[in-house]
C-alpha positions as CSV (number, residue, x, y, z in Angstrom):
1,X,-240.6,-17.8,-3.4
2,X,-238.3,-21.1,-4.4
3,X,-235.1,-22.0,-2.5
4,X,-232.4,-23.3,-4.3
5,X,-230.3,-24.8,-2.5
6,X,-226.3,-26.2,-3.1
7,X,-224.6,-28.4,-1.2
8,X,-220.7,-28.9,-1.6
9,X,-218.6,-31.8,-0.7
10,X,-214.8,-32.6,-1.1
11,X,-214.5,-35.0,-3.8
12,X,-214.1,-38.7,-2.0
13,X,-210.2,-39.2,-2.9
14,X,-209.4,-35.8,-1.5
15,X,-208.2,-35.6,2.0
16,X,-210.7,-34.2,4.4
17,X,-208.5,-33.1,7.5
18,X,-212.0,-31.2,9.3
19,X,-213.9,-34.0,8.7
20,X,-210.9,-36.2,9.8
21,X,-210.5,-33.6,13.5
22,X,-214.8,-33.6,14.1
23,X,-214.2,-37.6,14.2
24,X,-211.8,-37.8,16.3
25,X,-213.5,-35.5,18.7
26,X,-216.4,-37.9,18.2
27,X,-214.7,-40.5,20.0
28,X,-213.2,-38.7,22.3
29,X,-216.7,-37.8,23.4
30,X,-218.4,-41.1,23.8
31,X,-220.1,-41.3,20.2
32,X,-218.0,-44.6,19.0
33,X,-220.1,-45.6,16.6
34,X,-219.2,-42.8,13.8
35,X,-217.5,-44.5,11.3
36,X,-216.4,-41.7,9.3
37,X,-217.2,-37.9,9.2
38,X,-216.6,-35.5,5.8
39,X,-217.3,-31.7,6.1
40,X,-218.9,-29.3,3.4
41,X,-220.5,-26.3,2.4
42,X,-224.5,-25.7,1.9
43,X,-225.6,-22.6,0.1
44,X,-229.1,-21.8,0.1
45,X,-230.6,-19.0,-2.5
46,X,-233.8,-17.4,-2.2
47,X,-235.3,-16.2,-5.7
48,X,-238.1,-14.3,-6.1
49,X,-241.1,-16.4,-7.3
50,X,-240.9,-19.8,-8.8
51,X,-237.6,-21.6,-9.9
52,X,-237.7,-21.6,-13.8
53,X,-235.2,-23.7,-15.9
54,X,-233.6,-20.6,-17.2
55,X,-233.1,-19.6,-13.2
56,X,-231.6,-23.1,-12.0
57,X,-229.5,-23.3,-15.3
58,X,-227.8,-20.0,-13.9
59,X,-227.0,-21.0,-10.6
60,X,-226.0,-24.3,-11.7
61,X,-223.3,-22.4,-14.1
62,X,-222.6,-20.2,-10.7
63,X,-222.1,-23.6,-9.1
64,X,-219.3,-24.5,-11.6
65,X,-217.8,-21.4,-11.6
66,X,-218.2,-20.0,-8.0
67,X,-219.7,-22.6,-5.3
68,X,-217.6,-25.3,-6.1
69,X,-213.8,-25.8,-7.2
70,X,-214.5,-28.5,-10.1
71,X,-211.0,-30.3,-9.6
72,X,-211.6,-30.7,-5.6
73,X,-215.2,-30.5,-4.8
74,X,-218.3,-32.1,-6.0
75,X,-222.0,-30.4,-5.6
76,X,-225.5,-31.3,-5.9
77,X,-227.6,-29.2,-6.3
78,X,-232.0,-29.1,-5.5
79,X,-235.4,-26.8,-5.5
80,X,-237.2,-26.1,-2.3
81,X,-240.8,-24.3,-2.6
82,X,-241.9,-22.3,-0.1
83,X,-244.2,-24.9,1.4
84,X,-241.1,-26.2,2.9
C-alpha cells in the first residue's frame, strides 16, 4: 500500500487569522520565541498497492479541483510507501 499524502497552506499574501490567534496564544504561554505561525490542511490517501503515475496524476487533478482553492491556497503534494 502507498500513502499519498496533501498538504494545504494559505497562499503567503493571504491573511491567516488561525495562524495569527495559535501565535498569540504562544506567547501568552511562555513560548516567545515563535516568530510566526500559519495553519493548513493535511490529507493523507491510502491506495491500494503501489502509487503509479496514472494514480498520483488523479489526485493531483483532485488536488486542483477539490483539496485546494487555487486562488487562496497552495498544496504540495508527496508518496509515502508502506515502509514508512
Amino acid at each position: 500500500m502507498a500513502r499519498v499524502v496533501v498538504d494545504v497552506m494559505l497562499k503567503p499574501e493571504i491573511l491567516d487569522p488561525q495562524g495569527k490567534a495559535v501565535h498569540g496564544a504562544f506567547g501568552r504561554l511562555g513560548f516567545s520565541r515563535v516568530a510566526d505561525v500559519r495553519q493548513g490542511k493535511r490529507f493523507e490517501i491510502t491506495l491500494d498497492g503501489e502509487a503509479t503515475e496514472e494514480q498520483v496524476a488523479e489526485i493531483r487533478k483532485a488536488a486542483d479541483t477539490l483539496l485546494a482553492n487555487p486562488v487562496i491556497e497552495d498544496y504540495t503534494l508527496h508518496v509515502e510507501s508502506d515502509e514508512q
